[in-house]
N, C-alpha and C positions, 0 to 999 in steps of 0.2 A: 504493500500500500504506500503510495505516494505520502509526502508530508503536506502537501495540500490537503488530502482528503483527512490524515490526520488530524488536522489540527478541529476538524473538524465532526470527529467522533466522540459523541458526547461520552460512550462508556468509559475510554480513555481520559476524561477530561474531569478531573476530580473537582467538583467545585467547593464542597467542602475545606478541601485544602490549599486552592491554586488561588492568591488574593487577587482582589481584582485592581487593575495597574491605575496609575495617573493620569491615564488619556483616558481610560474607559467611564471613570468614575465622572470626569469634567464631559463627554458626551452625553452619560444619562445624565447629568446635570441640565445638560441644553434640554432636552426634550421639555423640560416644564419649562423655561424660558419661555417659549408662544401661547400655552397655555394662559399660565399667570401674568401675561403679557393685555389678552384677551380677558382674561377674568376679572384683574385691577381696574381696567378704564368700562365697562359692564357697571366695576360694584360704584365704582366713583362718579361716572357720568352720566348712567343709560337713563335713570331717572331725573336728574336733570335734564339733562337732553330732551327727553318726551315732554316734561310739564314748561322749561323755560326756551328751546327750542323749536320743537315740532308742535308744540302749543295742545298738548293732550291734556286734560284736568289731571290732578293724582289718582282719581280712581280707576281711569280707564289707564290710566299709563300702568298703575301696581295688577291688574286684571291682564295685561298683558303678558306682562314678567310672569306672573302665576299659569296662564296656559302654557305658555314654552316649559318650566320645570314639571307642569301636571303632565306633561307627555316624557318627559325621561323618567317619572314611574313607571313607565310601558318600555321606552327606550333603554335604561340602564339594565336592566338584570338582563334584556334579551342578545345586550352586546356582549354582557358577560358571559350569559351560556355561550353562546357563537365564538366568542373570542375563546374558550375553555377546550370548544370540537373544533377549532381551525386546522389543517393537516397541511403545509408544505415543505418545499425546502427551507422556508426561512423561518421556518418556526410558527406558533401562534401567532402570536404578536405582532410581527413588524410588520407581515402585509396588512396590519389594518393603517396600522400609522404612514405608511408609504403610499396606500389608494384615498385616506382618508382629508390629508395635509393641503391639499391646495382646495380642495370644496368646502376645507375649513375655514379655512383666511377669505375665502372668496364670501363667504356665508357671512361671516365678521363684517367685512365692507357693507355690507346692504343693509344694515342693521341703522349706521346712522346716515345714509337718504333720507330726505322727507320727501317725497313724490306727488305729496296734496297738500291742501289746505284743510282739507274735507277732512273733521273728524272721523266719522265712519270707516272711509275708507283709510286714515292712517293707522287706526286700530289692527282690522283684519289686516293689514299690509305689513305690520309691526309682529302680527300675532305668526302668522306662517313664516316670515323669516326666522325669526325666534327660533320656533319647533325646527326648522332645518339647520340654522347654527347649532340648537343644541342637542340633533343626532350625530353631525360629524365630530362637535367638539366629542361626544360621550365615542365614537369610533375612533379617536386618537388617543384621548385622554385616559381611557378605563386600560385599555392594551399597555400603554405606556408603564400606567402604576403596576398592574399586576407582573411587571419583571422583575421590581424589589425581591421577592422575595427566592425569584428564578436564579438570579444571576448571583446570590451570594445566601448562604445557609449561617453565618456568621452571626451572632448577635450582636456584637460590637461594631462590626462591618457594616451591619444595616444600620446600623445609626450615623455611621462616618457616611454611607454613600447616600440618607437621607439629608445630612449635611450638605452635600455637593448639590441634591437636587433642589434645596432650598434657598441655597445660595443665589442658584440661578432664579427661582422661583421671585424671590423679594428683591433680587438684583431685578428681573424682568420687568416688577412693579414700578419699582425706582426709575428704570428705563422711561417706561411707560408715562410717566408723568413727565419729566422731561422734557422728553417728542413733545409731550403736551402743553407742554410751558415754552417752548419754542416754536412751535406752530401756530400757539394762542397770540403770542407776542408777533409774530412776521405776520398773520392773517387777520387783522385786525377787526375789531365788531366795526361792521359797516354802518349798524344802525346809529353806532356813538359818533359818524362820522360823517354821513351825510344822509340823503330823505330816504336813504333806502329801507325797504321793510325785511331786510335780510336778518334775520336775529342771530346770527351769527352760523349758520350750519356749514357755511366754506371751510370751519374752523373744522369739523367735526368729521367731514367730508375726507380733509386731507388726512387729519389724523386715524382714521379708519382704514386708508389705504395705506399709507407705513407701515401701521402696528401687524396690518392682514400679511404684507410682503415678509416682513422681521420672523412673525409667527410660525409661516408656512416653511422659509429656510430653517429655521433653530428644527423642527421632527426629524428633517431629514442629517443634520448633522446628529443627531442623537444614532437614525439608524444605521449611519455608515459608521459611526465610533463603537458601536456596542454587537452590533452583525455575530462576528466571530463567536462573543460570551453569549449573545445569545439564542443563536443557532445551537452549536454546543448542548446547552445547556436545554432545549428541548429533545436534544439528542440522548440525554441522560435520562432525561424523564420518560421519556417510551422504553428506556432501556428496562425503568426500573419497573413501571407499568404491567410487563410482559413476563418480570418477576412474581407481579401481584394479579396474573391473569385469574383471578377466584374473585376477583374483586367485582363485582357486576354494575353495570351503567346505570346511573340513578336518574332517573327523571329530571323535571324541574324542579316541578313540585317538593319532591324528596331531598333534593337538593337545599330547598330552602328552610324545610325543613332540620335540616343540620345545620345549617345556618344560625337559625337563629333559638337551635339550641347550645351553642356553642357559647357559653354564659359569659367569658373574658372577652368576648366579639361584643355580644350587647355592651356591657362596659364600655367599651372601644368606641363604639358608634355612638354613644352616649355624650361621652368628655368631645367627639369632635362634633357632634352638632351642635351643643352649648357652644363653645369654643368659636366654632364658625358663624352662627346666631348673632353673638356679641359683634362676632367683627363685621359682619354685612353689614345690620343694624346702621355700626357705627362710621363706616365706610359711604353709605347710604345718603347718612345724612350731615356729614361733614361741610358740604360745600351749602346747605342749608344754613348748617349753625353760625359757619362763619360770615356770611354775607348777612343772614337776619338776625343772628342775636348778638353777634358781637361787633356789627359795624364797619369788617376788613371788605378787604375789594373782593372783587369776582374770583379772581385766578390765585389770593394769598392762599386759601384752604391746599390748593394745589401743595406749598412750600409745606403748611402742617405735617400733610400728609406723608412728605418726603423726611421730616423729622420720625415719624413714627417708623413708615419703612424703613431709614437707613440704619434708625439703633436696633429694629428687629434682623437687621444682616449683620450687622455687626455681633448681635449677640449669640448667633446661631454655632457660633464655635464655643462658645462660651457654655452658653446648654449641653452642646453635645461630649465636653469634656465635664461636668456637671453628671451628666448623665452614664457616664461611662463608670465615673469615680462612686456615685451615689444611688445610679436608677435612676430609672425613666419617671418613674411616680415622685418622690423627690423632684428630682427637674421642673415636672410642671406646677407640684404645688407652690415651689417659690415663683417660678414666672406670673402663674396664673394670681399670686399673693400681688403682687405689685402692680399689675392689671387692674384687679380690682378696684384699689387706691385710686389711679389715676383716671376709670372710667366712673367713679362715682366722682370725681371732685369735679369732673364737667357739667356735672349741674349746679353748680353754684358758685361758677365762674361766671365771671360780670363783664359788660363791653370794657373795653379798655385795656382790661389784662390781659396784653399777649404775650408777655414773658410768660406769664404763668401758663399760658394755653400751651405757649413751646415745652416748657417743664412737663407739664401733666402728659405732651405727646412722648415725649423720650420715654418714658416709665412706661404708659402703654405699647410699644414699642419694645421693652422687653417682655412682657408677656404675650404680646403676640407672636413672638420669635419661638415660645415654645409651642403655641396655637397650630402652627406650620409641625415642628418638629416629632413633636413626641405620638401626637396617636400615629401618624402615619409612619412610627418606627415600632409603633406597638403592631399593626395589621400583620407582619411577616410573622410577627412569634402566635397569632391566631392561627394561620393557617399552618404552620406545623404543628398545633393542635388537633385540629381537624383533619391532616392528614395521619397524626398518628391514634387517630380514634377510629375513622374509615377505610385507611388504605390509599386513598384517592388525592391530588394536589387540585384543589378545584378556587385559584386567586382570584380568577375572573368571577366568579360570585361575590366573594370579600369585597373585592373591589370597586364592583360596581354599586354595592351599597354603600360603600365609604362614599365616591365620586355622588351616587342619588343623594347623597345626606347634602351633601357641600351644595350641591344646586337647590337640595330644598331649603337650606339655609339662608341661601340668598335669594330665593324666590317667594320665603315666608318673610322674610325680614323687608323686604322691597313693597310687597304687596300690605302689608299689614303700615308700613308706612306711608305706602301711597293713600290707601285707606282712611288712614288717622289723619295726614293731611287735610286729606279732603273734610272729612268730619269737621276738623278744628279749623274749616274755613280758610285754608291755604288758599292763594291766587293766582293760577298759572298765567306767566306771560303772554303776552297779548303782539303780535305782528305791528308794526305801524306804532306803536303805543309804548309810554312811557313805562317802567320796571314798577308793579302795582307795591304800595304799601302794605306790611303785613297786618293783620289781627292779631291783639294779644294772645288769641285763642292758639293761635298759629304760633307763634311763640313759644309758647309754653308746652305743646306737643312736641316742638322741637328740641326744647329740652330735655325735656323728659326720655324721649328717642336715643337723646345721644350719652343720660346719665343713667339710670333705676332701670331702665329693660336690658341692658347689656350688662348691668351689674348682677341682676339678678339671674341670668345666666350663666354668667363665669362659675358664681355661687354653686348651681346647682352643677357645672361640670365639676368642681372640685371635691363635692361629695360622691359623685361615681367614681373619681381618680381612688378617693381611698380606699375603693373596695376591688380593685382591679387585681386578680392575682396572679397574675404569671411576673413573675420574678426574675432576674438572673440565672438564678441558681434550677428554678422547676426550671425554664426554658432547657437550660443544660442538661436537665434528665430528659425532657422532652427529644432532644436532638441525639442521645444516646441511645435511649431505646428505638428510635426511628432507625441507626446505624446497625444495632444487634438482628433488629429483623428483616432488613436487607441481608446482611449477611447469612443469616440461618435460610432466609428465601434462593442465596446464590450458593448456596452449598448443593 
């Protein structure tokens, strides 16, 4: 046998022991680059966009958001079976992210067109883009995560190469606003500048076709950097499969059923939907808070937000050596400790204080660095649970409810604020027309949005974290016993 083909026989390719190198770790790193690239300017603008843009009230804009996630309840678990039975040379995974990558980005751009004036129609026209960005994002996205656990069996490891994917992930974000801050700046609001009735969508326009180009190249340098570990590494898994041929094919149904019997999975999905909850929520309505209640310009929330991102990349090393020395649960209950602090003191910050707003975002900011890190280093040590209770490696299940939790996070968090807007008399901008004055009503929903709902979340994620029990040390019996009965299976 040739060393070409070598390199590519998963039986010979011990992943267990063979670490995974410094280029491959910064490739899977890229792959969330487009992602989190496409999700930050989503969680940060789409809502604006609709109500002070495209001119949609809050309720029809949050009603929007809420169909496109009500359909990756349908969409998420069915890419995940699919992606779980996918069979070729390149493995599961990467033909989805390879056929899926450019109808992704393309799906993103269409999203901020305004095509009408006609409410009616920019609803439905808002509502079906939606649903198609977020079947291709869920055909890139879900394949993507479920290689964590593919490409390296290490428990430390998986937290160093969550590291690398987070890096990218909040570096993307970081990106992402930038683009935004230098496109908002060169494309100027036209309405502040002369009779035009353009409420700035050129702005949004451009930036939508950047972000879509940036997006679609970052999967594909993920799949040309990672190919080798993770062809291989599906190589192994039919290896070991053919080992466990007694094991019989489970349904869906049965499938889900293990699922969410799998009690450190509930846990798991638990601490990351609080966790992602909080930060939509507050992602949501940042550019709210600071133009209505604290008096700064259109684009400052922009800079907040980059305080928040840049101390949660900053701190992402920091947790993950944290986590190495002390655990993963430890890790987040301090991040998530200081989170806390900083998203409850936002409601009782006053116009004027923006040193304090900068302070209160760095502190959120580390605990959102753990928000990112820890459940999605806890998911790999679920699913060698589940394979050592079944027999079967089934991520693309795991994972597709992690990814369904994260979009209904953001699509409950958008929608329930679009909602409260509207209730508390919010006023969506108007074409031709001056930037309307808010209601106290309006006001004080936004505060509340951005202080006590995301507090109370963090809260209740950190009472799942303490009951979470797979540890260091079970993990390690977890992965032993998985070795003994391969080996007793290959004898």
């Amino acid at each position: 046998m040739s060393n070409s083909a070598n390199q590519f026989d998963g039986s010979a390719y011990d992943l267990t022991q063979t670490k995974l190198t410094l280029n491959e770790k910064i490739a899977y790193g890229a792959g969330d680059l487009g992602t989190s690239i496409t999700t930050n300017l989503l969680s940060f603008f789409l809502l604006f966009f609709f109500t002070n843009v495209a001119g949609l009230d809050p309720a029809l804009a949050g009603l929007v958001l809420l169909i496109g996630k009500a359909w990756d309840a349908v969409n998420d678990p069915i890419v995940g079976v699919l992606s779980d039975r996918t069979k070729s040379k390149m493995g599961r995974r990467l033909p989805w992210m390879i056929y899926a990558a450019i109808p992704f980005g393309l799906a993103f751009f269409a999203q901020w067109i305004v095509p009408s004036t006609d409410k009616t129609f920019l609803f439905w026209y808002y509502a079906i883009v939606g649903i198609i960005f977020n079947t291709f994002f869920t055909a890139v996205n879900l394949p993507y995560t479920a290689l964590t656990p593919e490409i390296t069996q290490d428990y430390n490891e998986r937290t160093s190469l969550n590291t690398f994917r987070f890096t990218f992930s909040i570096g993307g974000s970081i990106l992402s606003l930038f683009i935004a801050q230098l496109i908002f700046a060169f494309f100027k609001d036209p309405a502040r500048q002369t009779a035009s009735c353009d409420t700035g969508s050129t702005q949004y326009l451009v930036l939508g076709a950047v972000c879509a180009v940036i997006s679609s190249i970052s999967i594909y340098w993920c799949v040309w950097g990672i190919k080798r570990r993770a062809i291989a590494s599906d190589r192994q898994r039919l290896h070991n499969e053919s080992l466990e041929a007694n094991i019989a094919e489970l349904s869906f149904v049965e499938q889900l059923k293990v699922v969410f019997n799998n009690r450190p999975f509930l846990y798991v999905i638990g601490i990351y939907f609080c966790s992602w909850l909080a930060l939509q929520i507050t992602a949501s309505i940042i550019p709210y808070f600071v133009v209505n209640w604290m008096k700064m310009g259109e684009n400052d929330f922009i800079l907040v937000t980059i305080a928040v991102q840049g101390t949660a990349l900053v701190m992402l090393s920091v947790w993950s050596a944290i986590s190495k020395q002390f655990g993963k649960k430890a890790a987040y209950f301090m991040g998530s400790g200081i989170w806390i602090i900083a998203q409850a003191g936002l409601f009782f910050l006053q116009p004027g204080q923006v040193v304090l707003l900068y302070v209160l975002a760095i502190m959120a900011g580390c605990g959102v660095s753990t928000a990112y890190l820890i459940p999605w280093s806890m998911i790999p040590d679920v699913t060698d649970l589940d394979e050592l209770e079944t027999g079967q490696r089934r991520e693309g299940i795991f994972y597709a409810f992690m990814v369904l939790l994260q979009k209904f996070g953001l699509a409950i968090g958008l929608f329930l604020l679009g909602q409260g807007l509207a209730w508390a008399k919010f006023a969506e901008k108007v074409a031709c027309q001056p930037s309307p004055v808010q209601p106290d009503s309006a006001l004080f929903a936004i505060r509340i949005a951005i202080g006590p709902l995301p507090t109370i979340a963090l809260i209740i994620g950190l009472g799942l974290a303490y009951f979470y029990p797979i540890t260091r040390e079970v993990h390690s019996e977890i992965l032993m016993r998985l070795a003994e009965r391969r080996n007793q299976q290959g004898e």
